[in-house]
Structures are given as structure tokens and as C-alpha cells.
NUVEXKE-44001 format. One record per residue: residue number from 1; residue in three letters; x, y, z of N, C-alpha, C in turn. Coordinates in steps of 0.1 Angstrom, whole numbers, always signed. Layout:
<recs>
REC resi resn   npx   npy   npz  capx  capy  capz   cpx   cpy   cpz
REC  NUM  ALA     X     Y     Z     X     Y     Z     X     Y     Z
...
</recs>
This chain:
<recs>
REC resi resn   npx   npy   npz  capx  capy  capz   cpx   cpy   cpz
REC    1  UNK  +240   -25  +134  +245   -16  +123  +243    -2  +128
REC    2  UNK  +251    +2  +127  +253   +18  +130  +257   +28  +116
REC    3  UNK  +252   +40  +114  +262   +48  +105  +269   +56  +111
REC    4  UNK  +278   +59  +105  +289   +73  +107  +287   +79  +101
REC    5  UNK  +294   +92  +114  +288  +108  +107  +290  +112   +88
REC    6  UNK  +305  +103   +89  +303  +100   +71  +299  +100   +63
REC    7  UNK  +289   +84   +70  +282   +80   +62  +267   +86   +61
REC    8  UNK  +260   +96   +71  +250  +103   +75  +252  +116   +61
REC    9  UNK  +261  +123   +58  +267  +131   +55  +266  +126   +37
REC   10  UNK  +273  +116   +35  +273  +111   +21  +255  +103   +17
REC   11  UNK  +253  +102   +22  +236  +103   +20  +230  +114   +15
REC   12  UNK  +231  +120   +28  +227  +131   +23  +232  +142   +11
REC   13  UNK  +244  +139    +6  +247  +146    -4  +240  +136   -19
REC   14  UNK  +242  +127   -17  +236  +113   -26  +220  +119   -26
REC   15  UNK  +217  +119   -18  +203  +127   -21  +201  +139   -24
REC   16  UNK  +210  +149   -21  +208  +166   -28  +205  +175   -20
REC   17  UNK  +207  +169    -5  +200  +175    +3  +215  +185   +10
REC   18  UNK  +213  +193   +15  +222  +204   +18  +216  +203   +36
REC   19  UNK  +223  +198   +48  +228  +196   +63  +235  +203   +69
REC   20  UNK  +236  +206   +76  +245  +214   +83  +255  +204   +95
REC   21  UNK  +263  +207  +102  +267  +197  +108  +260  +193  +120
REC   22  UNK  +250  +200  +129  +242  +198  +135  +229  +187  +131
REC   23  UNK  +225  +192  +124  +216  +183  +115  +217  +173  +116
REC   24  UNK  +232  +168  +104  +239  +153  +105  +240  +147  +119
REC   25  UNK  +240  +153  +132  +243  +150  +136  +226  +144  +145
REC   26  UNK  +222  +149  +144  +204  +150  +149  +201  +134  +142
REC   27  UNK  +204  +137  +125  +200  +125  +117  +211  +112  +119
REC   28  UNK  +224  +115  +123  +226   +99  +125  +220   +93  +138
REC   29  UNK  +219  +102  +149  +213   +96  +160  +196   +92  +155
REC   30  UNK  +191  +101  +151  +177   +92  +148  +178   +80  +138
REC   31  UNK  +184   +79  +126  +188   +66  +122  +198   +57  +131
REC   32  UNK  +205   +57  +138  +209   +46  +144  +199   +39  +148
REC   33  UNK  +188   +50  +158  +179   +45  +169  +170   +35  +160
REC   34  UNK  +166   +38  +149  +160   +33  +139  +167   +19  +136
REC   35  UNK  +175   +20  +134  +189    +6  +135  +184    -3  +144
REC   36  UNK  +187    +5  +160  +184    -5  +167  +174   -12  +170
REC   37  UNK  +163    -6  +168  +145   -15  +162  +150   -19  +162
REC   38  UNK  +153   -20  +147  +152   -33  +138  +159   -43  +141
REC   39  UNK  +171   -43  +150  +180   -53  +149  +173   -59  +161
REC   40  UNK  +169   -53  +172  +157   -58  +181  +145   -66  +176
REC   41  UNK  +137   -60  +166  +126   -67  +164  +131   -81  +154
REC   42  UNK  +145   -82  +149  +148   -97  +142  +154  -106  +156
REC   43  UNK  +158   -98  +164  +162  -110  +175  +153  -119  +179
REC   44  UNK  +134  -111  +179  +127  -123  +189  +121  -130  +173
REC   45  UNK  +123  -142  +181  +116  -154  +177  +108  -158  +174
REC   46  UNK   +98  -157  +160   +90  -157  +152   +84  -174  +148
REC   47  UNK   +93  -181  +149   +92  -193  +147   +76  -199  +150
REC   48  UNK   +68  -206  +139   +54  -210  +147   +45  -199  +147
REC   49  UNK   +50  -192  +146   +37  -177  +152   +33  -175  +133
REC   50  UNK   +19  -178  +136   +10  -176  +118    +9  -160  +120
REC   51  UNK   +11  -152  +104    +4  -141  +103    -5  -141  +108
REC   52  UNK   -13  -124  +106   -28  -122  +113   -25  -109  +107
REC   53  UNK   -41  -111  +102   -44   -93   +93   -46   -85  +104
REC   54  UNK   -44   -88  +111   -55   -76  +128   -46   -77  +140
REC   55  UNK   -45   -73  +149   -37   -78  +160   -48   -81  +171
REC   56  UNK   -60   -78  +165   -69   -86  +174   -81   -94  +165
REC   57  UNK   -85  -102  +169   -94  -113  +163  -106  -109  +160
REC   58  UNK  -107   -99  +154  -121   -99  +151  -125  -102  +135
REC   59  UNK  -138   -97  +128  -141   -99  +118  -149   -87  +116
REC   60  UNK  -153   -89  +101  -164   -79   +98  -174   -83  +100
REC   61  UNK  -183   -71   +99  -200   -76  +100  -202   -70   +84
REC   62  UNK  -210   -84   +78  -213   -86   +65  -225   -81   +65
REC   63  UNK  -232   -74   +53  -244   -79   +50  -247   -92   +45
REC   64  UNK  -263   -89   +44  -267  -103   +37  -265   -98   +20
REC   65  UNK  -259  -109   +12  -254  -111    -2  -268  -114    -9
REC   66  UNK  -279  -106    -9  -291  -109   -15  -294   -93   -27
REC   67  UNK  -303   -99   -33  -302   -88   -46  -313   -80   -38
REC   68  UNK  -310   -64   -43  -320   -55   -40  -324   -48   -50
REC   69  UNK  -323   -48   -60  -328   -42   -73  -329   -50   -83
REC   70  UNK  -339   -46   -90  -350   -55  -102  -341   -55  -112
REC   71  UNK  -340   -66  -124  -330   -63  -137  -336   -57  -147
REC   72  UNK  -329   -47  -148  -338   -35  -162  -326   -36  -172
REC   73  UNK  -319   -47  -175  -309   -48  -189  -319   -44  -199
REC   74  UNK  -331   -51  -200  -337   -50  -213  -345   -32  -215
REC   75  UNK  -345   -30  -204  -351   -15  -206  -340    -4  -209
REC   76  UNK  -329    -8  -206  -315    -1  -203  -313    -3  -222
REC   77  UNK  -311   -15  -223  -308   -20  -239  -314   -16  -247
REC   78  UNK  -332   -16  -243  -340    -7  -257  -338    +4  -262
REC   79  UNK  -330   +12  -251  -323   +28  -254  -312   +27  -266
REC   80  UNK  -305   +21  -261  -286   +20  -266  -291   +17  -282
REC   81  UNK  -281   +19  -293  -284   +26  -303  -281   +10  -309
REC   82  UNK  -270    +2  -307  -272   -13  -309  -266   -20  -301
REC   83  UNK  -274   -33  -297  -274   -44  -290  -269   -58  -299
REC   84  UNK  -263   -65  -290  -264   -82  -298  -263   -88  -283
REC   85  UNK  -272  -102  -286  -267  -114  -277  -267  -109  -261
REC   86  UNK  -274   -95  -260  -275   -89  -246  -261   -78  -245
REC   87  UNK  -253   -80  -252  -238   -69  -256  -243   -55  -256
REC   88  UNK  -239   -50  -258  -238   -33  -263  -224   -33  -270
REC   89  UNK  -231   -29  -286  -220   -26  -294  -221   -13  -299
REC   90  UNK  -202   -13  -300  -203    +3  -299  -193    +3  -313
REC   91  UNK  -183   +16  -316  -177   +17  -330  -168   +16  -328
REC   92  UNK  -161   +10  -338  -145    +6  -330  -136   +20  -332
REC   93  UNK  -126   +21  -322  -119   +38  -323  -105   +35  -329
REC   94  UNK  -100   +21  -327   -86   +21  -330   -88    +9  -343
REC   95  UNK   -80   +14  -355   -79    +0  -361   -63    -1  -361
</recs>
């Protein structure tokens, strides 16, 4: 797929954009080239090949998933002005 200078030109007015004919002419060759990618990268053969988040195989380095701080809910809660059932209740804003 290719565009014409036409079609480069009616775009651009479709979008609001004000070109000169030089311009149009800069931007259909850079969208063609763009064209041709694409129509290159559907020719090869994908068939079988699984996605991959990475293009190389690695992974992260995790910590270890262990707790580092003490539970102070109940010290945190004796502040707050009312509690239930371990909740913090508050006033309702919308009725």
C-alpha cells in the first residue's frame, strides 16, 4: 500500500494541518517507507513462534517475600476516633 500525493495532502487537511507542497511531499515518502515495514514485517512467518516479554531470556532478581515490619494495627487503631471488627469507620459524605 502506498499513498498519493492526494491522498498525503487530504490527511493533512482532515487533520488541520496547513503543508506546503514540499512537505507533502517529504511526508508521503516517509509514510510509504513506513508502508513498506509493515507490509515486510506481515510477510515473515510467525507461525509456531510463542510471544516473549523480552527479546532476551532473562528474569528478574526477586527479593525474598518475608515480612519486615511488626503489626502496629492495634496502636494505629487506638488513635482513630472509631474502630469496629478491626475497620476504621468514618462519616458517611454522600447519602
Amino acid at each position: 500500500m502506498s499513498l498519493t500525493l492526494e491522498q498525503v495532502q487530504r490527511i493533512a487537511h482532515l487533520a488541520r494541518l496547513e503543508i506546503s507542497e514540499s512537505e507533502a511531499i517529504t511526508t508521503q515518502n516517509h509514510l510509504n517507507g513506513i508502508f513498506e515495514l509493515i507490509e515486510q514485517m506481515q510477510a515473515v512467518v510467525t507461525v509456531g513462534v510463542e510471544p516473549m516479554a523480552h527479546a532476551q531470556d532473562l528474569s528478574q532478581r526477586l527479593r525474598v517475600d518475608a515480612v519486615t515490619e511488626e503489626d502496629r494495627r492495634a496502636v494505629f487503631q487506638a488513635v482513630a476516633p472509631e474502630t469496629e471488627a478491626g475497620l476504621y469507620l468514618v462519616p458517611k459524605v454522600i447519602e
